[in-house]
N, C-alpha and C positions, 0 to 999 in steps of 0.2 A: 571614707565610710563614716568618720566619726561624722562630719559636718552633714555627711545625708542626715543620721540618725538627729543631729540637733535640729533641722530644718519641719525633718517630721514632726517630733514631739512637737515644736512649735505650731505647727498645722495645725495639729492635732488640737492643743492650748486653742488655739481661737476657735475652732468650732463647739470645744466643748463649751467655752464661755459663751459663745453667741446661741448657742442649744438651752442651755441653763438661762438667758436673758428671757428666750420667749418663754420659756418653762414659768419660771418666774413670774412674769406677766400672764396669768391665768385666761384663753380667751375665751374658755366655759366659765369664765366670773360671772359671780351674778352682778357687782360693781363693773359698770360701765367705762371707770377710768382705770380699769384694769385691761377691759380688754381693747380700751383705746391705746394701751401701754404694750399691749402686746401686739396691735396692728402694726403701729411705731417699728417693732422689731421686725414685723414680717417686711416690712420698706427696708430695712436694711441689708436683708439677706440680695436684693438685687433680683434679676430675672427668676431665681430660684425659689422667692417668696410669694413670686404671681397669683400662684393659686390659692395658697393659704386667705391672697389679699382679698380673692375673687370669694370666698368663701364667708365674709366677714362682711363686703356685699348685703347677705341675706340678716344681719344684725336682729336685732325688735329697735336699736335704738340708732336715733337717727344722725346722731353725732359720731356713732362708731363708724357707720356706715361714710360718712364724709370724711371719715379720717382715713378710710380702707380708699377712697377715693383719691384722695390727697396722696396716700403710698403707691397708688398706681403709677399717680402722673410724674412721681418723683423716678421711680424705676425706670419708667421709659420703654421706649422699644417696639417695635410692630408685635409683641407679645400679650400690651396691653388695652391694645384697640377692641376684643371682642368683651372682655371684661368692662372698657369704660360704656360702649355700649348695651350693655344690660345695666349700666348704672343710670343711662338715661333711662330705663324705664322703671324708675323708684317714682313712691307716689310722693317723695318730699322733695318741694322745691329747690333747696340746695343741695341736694346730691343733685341732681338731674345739672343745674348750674356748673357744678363743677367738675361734671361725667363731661355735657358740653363742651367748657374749657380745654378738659384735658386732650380731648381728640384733637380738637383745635391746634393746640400746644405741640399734637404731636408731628403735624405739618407746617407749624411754623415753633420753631423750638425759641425757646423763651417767652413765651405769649403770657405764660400764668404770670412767672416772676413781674411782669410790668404790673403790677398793682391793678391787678383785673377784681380784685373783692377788697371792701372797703369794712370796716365792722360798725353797725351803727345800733347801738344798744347789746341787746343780745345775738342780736341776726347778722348774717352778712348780707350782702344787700350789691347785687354788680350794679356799677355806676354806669349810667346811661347819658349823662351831659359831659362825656372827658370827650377829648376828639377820637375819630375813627376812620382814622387811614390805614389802619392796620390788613394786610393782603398777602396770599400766598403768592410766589414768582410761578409765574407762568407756564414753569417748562413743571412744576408739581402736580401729580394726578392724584384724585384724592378718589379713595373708593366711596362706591355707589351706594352700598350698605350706610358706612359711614352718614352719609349724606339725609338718606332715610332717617335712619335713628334721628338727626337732628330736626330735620323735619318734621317728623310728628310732634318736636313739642312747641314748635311756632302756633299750634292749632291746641294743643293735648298738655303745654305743659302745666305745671300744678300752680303757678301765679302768674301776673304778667311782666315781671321781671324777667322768669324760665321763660318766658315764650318771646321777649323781648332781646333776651339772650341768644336764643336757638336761630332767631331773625340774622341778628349781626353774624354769629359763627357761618350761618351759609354767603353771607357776603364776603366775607376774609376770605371761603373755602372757594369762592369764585362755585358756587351750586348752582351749576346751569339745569345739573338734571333735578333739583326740588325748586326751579322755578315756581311751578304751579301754585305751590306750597306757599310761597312771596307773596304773589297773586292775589288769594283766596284769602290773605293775611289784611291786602288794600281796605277789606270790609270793616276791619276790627274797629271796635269803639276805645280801644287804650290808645295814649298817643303815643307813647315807648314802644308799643308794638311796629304802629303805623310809621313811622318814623325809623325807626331799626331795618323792617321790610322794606323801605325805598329808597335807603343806603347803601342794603345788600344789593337791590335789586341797581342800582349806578353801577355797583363792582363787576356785576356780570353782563352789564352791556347787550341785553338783548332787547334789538329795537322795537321787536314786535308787543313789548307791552305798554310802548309809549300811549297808543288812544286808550289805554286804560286808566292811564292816570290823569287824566281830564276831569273826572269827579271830585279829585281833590283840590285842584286849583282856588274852590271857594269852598273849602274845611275851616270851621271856625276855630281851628288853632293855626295861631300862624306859624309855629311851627311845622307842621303837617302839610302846611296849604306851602310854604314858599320850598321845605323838602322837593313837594311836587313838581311843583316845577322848574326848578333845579333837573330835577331827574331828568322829566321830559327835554329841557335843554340838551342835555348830554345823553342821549339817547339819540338827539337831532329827531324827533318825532314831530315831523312836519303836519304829521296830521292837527296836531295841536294846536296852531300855531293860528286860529279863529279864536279859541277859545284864548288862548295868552295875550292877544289882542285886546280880546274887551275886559278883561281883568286889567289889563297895564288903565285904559282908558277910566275903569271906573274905580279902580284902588286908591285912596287916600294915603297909605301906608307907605315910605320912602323906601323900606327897607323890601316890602314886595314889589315895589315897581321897578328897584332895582334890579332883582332876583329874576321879574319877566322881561327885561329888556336883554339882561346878560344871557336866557335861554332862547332869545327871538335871534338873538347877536348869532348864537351858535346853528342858526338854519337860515342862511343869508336870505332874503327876498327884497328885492328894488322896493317893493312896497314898501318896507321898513326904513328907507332913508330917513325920510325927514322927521321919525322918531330918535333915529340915530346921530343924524346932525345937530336936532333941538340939545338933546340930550349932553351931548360932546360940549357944547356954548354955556350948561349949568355950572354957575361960576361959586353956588353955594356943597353941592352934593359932587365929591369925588368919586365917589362910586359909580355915579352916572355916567360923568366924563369917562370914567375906565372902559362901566358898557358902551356906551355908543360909541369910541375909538374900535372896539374890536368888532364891532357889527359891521362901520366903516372897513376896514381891512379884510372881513372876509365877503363882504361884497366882489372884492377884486376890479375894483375901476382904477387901475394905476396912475389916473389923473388926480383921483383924491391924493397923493403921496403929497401937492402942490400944497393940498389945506393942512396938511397932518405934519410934513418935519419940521416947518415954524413952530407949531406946537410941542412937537417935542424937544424944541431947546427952549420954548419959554414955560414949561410945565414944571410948578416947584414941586408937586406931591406927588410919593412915589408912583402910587395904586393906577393914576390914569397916565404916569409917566411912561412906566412899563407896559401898559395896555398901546400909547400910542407908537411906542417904541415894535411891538407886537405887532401893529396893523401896518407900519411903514415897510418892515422886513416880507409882510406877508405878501404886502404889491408890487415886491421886487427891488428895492433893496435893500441888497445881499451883501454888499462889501463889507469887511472887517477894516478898518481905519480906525483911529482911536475914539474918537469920539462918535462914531459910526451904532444906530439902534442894535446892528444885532451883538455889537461890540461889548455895547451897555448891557441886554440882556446874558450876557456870559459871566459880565464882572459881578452883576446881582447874584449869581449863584452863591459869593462870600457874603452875603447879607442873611445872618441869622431871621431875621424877620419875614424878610420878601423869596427868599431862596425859592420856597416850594412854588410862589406864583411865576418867575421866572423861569423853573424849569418844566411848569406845565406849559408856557407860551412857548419855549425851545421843543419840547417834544411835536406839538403843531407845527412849528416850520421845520425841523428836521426831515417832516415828510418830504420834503421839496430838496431833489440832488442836488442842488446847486447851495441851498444853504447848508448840508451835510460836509460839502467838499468844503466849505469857508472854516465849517466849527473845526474839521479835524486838524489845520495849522497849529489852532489854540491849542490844544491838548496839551503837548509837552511844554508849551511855555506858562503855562497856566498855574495859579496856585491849587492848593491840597480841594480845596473845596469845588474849583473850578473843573479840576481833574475827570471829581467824582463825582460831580453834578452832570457834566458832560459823556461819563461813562451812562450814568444811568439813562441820560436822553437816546442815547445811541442804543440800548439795548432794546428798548421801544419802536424807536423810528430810524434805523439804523438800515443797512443792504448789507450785501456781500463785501461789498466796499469797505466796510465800518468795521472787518474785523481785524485787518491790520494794525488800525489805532489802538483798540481793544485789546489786542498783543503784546503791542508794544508798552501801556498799559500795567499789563502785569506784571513786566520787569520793574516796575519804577521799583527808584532808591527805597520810597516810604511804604512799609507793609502794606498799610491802611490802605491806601489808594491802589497799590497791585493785588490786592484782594476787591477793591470792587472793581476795577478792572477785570479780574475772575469771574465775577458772578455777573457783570452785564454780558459776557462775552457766551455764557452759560445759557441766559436768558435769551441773549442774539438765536444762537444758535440752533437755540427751539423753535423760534420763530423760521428760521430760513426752510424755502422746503430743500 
């Protein structure tokens, strides 16, 4: 009884102290670093402070309000979704940023802490030249509402950072259903917009807006303009594929004609050969040799393997090493032998540098059961990076087949690697019907 009664008063002690903190912190101040000091407090009480946070929302000053923002996203929880969305509809560009973020954050947790606001002067300011891979997994459903609210500020929000922001968040969120919204976004005259809108619009894969972005092919940023055709590449928007033509013919620019050869590469057509073979013999630009090797390979003439494994044992640079290593596997061969291309592409996976290009060209051939059945021997002999490089290829282009390994997987000795064993097998499993 006694130890009840000391447990209570102790209760008791921390709420009165945490009662007396907000008290304390006035948030009818007419000083604003008061009651940004008592926002602070309502973050701390946890799901319990939600409303008070959602109340502090309706501020005069616009710093309070970013801070009631910031205590949302700290709280957490499917509790704070309907509050961050009335926070996109503030008329000040960083709330709305950081309302944004937060939803963002709440399907993919950790998103804020990655240095998503940068402070540059007095402003914050979200950076829009960091990379953006960032992406929900697959098997996540993000509400529709949700999606909306983000949506309107692609078009509505209060600068073009808000609206450049709102662009990326539907791309991460995978927003098929505010496509339109992407779309309608291709018009914009900012390049952060237009650029943001057709990186979302990669993430969400939907081919039918590929003859849309044929207008931008010749945007005089060349940012904007080789985004575009990027896009249409990986959309495989064949309809394009006149227009990507006379661009590659009349572009001066190395790094566009690069750009349209590697999206011509991704919609095989015999017409494109002797773009692809000139291209492959460029003994100054690696990047070309990279593209025309994979234009080669996915053509599928498994006579070209005759002109391409020479090249991949005399190829010193990585980028069209792995490219022709990429096109060899694709025309069939498959064997695992040590020195063997698709061998190569597995060991790439421990290359801090090339990894990600390695494991986009493995997630391609994984489609093929034959190459599936060769990666899963590797698995357990493979190192950490191998493991989990090859986890995450299989959760992608994986079968029924692929959940065994995946299984097995998440026994390993090392956490790391049986936890993404978990979440590819997670991801597998969404996929299957």
């Amino acid at each position: 009884m006694a130890n009840f009664h000391v447990r209570w008063c102790g209760a008791l002690a921390a709420a009165l102290s945490l009662s007396i903190g907000v008290f304390a912190q006035d948030p009818q101040s007419g000083d604003p670093k008061q009651r940004i000091k008592a926002v602070r407090e309502y973050a701390k009480q946890g799901a319990s402070g939600v409303e008070s946070l959602r109340r502090m929302l309706h501020d005069a000053d616009s710093a309070v309000r970013v801070e009631a923002v910031k205590g949302l996203v700290e709280v957490g929880g499917s509790g704070v979704l309907e509050p961050l969305m009335e926070a996109t509809r503030d008329n000040d560009p960083q709330v709305q940023m950081r309302a944004t973020d937060g939803l963002v954050n709440f399907y993919l947790p950790g998103y804020v802490q990655q240095g998503r606001f940068e402070k540059i002067g007095s402003a914050l300011k979200s950076p829009f030249s960091d990379k953006n891979d960032a992406i929900i997994p697959s098997y996540v459903t993000v509400r529709e509402d949700v999606l909306q609210a983000i949506g309107k500020l692609v078009s509505g929000g209060g600068s073009t950072d808000a609206r450049a922001n709102a662009a990326r968040a539907l791309g991460i969120l995978r927003g098929k259903a505010a496509l339109p919204v992407l779309v309608e976004a291709l018009r914009s005259k900012d390049t952060d917009v237009l650029a943001e809108a057709l990186l979302a619009i990669q993430k969400i894969r939907d081919p039918s807006v590929g003859p849309k972005l044929a207008p931008l092919f010749n945007d005089l940023s060349e940012r904007v303009q080789t985004t575009a055709i990027e896009t249409a590449g990986l959309l495989r928007s064949k309809e394009t594929l006149p227009d990507l033509r006379r661009v590659y013919a009349k572009s001066g620019k190395a790094r566009v004609q690069r750009t349209v050869l590697t999206a011509i590469g991704n919609m095989p057509d015999e017409q494109d050969r002797p773009l692809f073979e000139k291209a492959l013999e460029d003994q100054k630009d690696e990047n070309l040799r990279a593209a025309g090797a994979e234009g080669l390979g996915r053509l599928g003439n498994r006579a070209d393997i005759g002109k391409l494994q020479p090249l991949f044992n005399s190829e010193r640079k990585m980028k069209p090493r792995l490219a022709i290593a990429f096109a060899v596997v694709k025309l069939g061969a498959t064997e695992t032998s040590e020195f063997s291309p698709l061998q190569y592409l597995s060991n790439t996976l421990n290359s801090k540098l090339y990894t990600g290009v390695a494991e986009g060209y493995l997630v391609e051939l994984a489609r093929d059961p034959q190459v599936r059945e060769n990666l899963y021997p590797l698995i357990p002999k493979g190192t950490r990076a191998e493991k989990m490089g090859l986890a995450r290829v299989l959760s992608v282009s994986g079968d029924k087949n692929s959940v065994a390994p995946l299984e097995a997987l998440t026994r390993d000795s090392d956490g790391e690697v049986a936890e993404s064993g978990l979440r590819a097998l997670k991801v597998l499993k969404a996929r299957l019907p």
